[in-house]
C-alpha positions in Angstrom: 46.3 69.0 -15.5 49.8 69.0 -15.1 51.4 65.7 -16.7 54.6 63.5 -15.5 56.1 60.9 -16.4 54.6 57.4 -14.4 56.9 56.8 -10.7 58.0 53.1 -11.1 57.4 52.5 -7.5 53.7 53.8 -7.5 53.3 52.0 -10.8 54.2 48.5 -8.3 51.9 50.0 -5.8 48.8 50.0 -8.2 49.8 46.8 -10.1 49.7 44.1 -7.5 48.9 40.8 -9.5 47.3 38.0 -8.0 49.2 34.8 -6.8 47.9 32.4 -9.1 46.0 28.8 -8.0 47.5 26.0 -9.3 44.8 23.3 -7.6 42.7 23.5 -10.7 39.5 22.0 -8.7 39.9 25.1 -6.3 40.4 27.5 -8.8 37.1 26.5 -10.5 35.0 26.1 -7.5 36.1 29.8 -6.2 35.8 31.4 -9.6 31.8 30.2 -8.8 29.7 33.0 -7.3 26.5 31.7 -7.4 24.4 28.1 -7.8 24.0 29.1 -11.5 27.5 29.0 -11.6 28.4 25.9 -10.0 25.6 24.5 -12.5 27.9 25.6 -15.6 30.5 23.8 -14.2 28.8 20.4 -13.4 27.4 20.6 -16.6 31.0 20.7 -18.7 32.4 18.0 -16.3 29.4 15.5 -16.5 28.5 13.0 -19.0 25.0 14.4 -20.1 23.0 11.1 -19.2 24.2 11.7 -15.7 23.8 15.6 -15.4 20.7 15.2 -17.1 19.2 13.2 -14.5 20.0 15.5 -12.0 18.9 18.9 -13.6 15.8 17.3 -15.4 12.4 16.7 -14.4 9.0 15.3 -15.4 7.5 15.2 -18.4 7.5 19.5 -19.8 9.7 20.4 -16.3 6.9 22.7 -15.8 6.4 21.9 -12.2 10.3 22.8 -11.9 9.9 25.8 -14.2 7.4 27.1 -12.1 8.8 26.5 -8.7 12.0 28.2 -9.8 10.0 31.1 -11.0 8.0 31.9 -7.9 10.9 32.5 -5.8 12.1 34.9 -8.5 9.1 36.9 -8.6 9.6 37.9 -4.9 9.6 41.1 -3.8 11.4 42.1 -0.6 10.3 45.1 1.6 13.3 46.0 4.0 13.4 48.1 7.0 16.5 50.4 7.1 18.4 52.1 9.9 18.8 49.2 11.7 22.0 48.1 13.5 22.8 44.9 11.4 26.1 44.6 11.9 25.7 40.6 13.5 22.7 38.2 12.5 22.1 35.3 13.5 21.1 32.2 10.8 20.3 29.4 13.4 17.4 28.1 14.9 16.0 25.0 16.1 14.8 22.4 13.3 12.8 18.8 14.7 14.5 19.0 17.9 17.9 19.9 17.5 19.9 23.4 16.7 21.0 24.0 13.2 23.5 26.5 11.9 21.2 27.7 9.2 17.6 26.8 8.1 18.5 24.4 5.6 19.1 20.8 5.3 20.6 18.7 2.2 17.5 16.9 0.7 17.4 13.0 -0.3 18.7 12.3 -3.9 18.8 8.9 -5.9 21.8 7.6 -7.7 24.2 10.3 -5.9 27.1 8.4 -6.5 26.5 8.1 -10.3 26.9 11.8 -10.6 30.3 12.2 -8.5 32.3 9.3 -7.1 32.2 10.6 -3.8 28.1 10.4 -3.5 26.4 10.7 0.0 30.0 10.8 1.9 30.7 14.3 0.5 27.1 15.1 1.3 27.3 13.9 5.1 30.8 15.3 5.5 30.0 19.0 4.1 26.5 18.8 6.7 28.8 17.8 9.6 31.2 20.8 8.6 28.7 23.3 8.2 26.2 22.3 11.5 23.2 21.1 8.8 21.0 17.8 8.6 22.0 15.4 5.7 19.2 13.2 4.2 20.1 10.1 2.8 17.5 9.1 0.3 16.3 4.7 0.0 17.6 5.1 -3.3 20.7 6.7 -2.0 24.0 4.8 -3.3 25.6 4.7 0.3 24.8 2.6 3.2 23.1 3.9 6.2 25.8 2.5 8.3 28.7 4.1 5.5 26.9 7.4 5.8 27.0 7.3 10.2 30.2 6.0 10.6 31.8 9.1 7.5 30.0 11.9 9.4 29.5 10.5 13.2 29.0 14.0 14.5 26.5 15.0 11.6 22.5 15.7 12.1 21.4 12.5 10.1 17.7 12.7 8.2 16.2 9.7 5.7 14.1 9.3 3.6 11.6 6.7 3.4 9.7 4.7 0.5 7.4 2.2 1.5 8.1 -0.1 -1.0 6.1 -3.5 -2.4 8.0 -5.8 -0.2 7.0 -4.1 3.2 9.7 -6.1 5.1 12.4 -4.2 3.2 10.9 -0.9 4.2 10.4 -1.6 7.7 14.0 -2.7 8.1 15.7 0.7 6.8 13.5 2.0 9.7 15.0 -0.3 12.0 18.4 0.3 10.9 18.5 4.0 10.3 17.3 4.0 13.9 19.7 2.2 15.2 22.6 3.9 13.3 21.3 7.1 14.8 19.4 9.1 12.4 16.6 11.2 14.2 14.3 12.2 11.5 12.6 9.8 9.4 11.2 11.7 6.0 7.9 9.7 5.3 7.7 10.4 1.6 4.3 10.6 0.3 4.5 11.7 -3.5 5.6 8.8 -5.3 3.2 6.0 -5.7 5.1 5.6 -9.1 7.5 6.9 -11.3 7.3 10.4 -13.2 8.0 10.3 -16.6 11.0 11.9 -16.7 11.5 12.0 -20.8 15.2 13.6 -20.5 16.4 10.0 -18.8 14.3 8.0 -21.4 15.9 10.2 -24.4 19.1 9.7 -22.9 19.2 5.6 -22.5 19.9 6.3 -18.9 20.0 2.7 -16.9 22.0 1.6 -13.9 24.8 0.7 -13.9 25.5 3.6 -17.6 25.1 1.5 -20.9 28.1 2.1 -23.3 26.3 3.1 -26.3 28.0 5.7 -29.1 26.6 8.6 -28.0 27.7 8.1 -24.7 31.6 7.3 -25.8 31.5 10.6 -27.6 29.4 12.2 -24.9 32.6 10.8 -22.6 35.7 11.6 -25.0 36.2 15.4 -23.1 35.2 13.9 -19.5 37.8 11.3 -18.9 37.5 12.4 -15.1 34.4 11.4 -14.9 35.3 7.8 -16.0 38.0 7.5 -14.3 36.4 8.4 -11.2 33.1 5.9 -12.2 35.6 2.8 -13.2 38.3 3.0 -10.3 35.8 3.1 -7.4 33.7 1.2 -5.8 30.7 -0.3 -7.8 27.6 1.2 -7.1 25.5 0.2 -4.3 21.9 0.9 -3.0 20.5 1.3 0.2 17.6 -0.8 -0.5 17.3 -2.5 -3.7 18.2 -5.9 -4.4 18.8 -5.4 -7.9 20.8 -2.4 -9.7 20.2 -2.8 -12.9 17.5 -1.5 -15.8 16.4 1.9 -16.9 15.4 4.3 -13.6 11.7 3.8 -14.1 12.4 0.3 -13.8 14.7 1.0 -10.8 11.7 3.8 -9.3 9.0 1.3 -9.9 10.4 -1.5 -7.9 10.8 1.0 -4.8 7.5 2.6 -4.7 3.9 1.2 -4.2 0.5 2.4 -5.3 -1.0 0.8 -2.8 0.8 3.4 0.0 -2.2 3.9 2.7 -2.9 6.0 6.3 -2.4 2.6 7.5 1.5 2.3 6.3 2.4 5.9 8.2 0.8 4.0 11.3 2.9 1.1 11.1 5.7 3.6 10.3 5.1 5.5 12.8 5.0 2.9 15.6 8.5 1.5 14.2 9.9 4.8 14.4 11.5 6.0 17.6 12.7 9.8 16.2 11.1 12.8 14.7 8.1 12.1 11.8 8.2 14.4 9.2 5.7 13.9 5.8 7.5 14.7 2.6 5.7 16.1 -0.2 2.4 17.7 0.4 0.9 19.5 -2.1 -2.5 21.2 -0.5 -3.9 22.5 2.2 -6.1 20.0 2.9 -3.8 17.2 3.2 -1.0 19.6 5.4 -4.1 20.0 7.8 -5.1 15.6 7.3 -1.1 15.2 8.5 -1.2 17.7 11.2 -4.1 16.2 13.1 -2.5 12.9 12.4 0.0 14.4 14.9 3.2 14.4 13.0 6.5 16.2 13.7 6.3 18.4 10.7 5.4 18.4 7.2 7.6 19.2 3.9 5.8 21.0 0.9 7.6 19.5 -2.1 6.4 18.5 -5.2 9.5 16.5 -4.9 12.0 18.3 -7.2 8.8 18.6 -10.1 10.5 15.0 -11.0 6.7 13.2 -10.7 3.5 15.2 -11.3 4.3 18.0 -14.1 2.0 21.0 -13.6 1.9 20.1 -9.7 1.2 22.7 -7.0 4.6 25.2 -6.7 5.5 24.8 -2.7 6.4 28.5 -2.6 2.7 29.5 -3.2 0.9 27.1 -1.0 3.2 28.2 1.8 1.7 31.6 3.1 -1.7 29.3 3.9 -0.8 26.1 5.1 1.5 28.4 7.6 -1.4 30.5 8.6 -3.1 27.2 9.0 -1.1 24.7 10.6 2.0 26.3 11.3 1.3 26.8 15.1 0.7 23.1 15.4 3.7 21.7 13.6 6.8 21.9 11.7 6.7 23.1 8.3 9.9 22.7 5.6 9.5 23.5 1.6 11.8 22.1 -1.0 11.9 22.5 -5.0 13.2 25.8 -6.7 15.7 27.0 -4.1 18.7 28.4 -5.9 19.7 31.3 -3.8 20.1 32.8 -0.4 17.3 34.4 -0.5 14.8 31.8 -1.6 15.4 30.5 2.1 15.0 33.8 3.6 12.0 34.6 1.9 10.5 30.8 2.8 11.5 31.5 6.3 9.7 34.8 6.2 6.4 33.4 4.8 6.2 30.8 7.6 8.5 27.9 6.7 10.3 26.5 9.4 13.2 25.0 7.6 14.0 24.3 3.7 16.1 21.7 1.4 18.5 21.7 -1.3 18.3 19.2 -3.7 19.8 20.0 -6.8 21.9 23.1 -5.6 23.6 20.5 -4.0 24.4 17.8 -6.4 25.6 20.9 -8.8 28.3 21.2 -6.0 29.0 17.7 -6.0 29.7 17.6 -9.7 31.5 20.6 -10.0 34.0 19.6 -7.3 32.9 16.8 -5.2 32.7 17.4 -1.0 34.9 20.8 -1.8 32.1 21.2 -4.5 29.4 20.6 -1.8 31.2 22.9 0.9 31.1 25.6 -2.0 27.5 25.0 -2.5 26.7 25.7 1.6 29.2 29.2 1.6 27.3 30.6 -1.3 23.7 29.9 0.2 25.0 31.1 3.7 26.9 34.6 2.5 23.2 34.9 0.4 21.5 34.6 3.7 23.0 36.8 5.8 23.7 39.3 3.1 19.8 39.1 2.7 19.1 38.9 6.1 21.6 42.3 6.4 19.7 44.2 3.9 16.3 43.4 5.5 17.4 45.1 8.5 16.7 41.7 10.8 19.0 40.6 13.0 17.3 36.2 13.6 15.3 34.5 11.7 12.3 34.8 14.0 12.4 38.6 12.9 11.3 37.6 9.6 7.8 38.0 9.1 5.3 37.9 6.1 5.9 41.7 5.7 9.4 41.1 4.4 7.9 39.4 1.2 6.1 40.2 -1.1 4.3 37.4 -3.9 3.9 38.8 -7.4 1.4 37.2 -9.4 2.1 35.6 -12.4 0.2 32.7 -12.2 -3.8 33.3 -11.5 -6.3 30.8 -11.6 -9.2 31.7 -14.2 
């Protein structure tokens, strides 16, 4: 090969450097490719009592481990040749159009883990044509949340808690404030035993303790954030202090009956939607109960450890019920493609719980935006390589289930 000496002007040509980002926040968040990533992130910028209770959950985190898992050992069986040049990602969800089959799920304490909470939550939803839930234990008002996102699909979450009257009127006033979907949450009689919060001291409002100073030392943010806004406040409790199980317990009831989702139901003027069935038997109990739609969750694995995994009840209870009502699936979902393949087995719509508050830590409503553009770009890059152009292409045949797990 015949050698010369470099052209300067080609040499400028090939070495084009990159204008550099000085909004560190941006720089961060775009330097994230996946949910994994954004996780990295929210876990340098967050004291550890506060990530902690975000990324933890009961007791071994098997339930979690094993949610996770099951949308990893997915196969997918494309069609090629297929002109997929456009898909489309919406479809109808409880009565109303969405942008993609995904909603932000109900979380506790949101405001704990970034300053801006259930606002960046809402606002992101609104942006992105999504529902936001607002969980009872959300640190927002439902009026605060309505009036920050008035054009945003608005979901909550329900716990019928000991003092019924308290219960009844979030129903009346998330009704009135113009949510349309009421999540009657099922799961929780009372609290998991979520050991990472107990090793950790974790209590509302944080307990200085000398752990948690050094824990704090490299995350002034973080406390700067926490001590210069608002103090916390909860949607429903009268009292925010103790340790979360304290906090949980006060909010649920073991007493929860059939005859609470009637009264519920007759207070209720929007879309009923059960959250957190775990069998078959109960998906079909609700269905004949006539509600809206049910949501297969074993609630983040943050109560029963070893609990059913959503993903692999899914392919039945849709086989079963699905023609009769709505079904949605949370817990595990960390990519794209653990929507599509829900949407292929029969779910009609999913939630993000954690992949969300990741977001929210790592960069707070940018953090959230970032969370929705990487799930979205997942879907239709997913969707692309499928070969299907909607989601009501998307058929069982898509996925495939590998066994890991077999009963004996």
């Amino acid at each position: 090969m015949k050698r010369q000496l470099p052209n300067p002007r080609e040499l400028f040509e090939l070495m084009q450097f990159k204008k550099p980002d000085l909004n560190a926040r941006r720089r961060r968040l775009a330097a994230a490719l996946t949910i994994w990533d954004l996780r990295a992130i929210a876990k340098r910028r967050t004291p550890r009592a506060a990530f902690d209770y975000t990324d933890g959950a009961a007791e071994g985190e098997l339930s979690l481990a094993r949610a996770r898992q099951a949308f990893a050992d997915v196969e997918f069986n494309p069609g090629v040749l297929r002109d997929v040049s456009e898909v489309d990602t919406s479809r109808d969800m409880l009565g109303a159009r969405s942008s993609m089959p995904l909603a932000i799920a109900p979380t506790g304490f949101t405001r704990l883990m970034q300053t801006e909470g259930e606002i960046a939550g809402a606002g992101a939803a609104q942006a992105a044509g999504i529902p936001f839930s607002l969980s009872t234990l959300g640190t927002t008002s439902i009026e605060d949340v309505a009036a920050a996102a008035p054009h945003a699909r608005t979901w909550f979450q329900l716990y019928v808690m000991r003092e019924r009257e308290v219960s009844y009127d979030l129903v009346e006033r998330a009704a009135k404030a113009g949510f349309d979907t009421l999540q009657f949450t099922v799961d929780a009689p009372v609290a998991g035993a979520r050991l990472r919060d107990t090793r950790n001291g974790f209590s509302i409002p944080p307990q200085l303790t000398a752990n948690t100073i050094i824990d704090a030392i490299p995350r002034p943010w973080w406390w700067y954030d926490f001590l210069t806004t608002p103090k916390l406040q909860f949607a429903s409790l009268a009292s925010t202090g103790g340790t979360v199980a304290d906090l949980l317990d006060s909010a649920m009831d073991p007493t929860i009956s059939f005859e609470d989702l009637e009264i519920i139901r007759q207070l209720w003027p929007g879309k009923l939607v059960i959250k957190g069935v775990q069998s078959l038997e109960d998906a079909k109990t609700f269905t004949d109960h006539g509600v809206d739609g049910i949501i297969l969750s074993n609630h983040g694995g943050r109560q029963l450890d070893r609990a059913p995994v959503p993903f692999h009840l899914l392919p039945e209870v849709a086989r079963e019920v699905g023609a009769h009502t709505e079904i949605g699936i949370d817990t595990g979902i960390m990519n794209g493609a653990d929507i599509v393949a829900a949407i292929a087995l029969g779910a009609r719509f999913t939630l993000i719980g954690r992949a969300y508050l990741y977001g929210l830590m790592a960069g707070g409503r940018q953090g959230v935006d970032r969370t929705i553009e990487i799930l979205s770009a997942e879907i239709v890059r997913t969707m692309k390589l499928l070969g299907v152009h909607s989601l009501d292409e998307l058929e069982p045949k898509h996925v495939t289930q590998l066994h890991r797990l077999l009963p004996r």
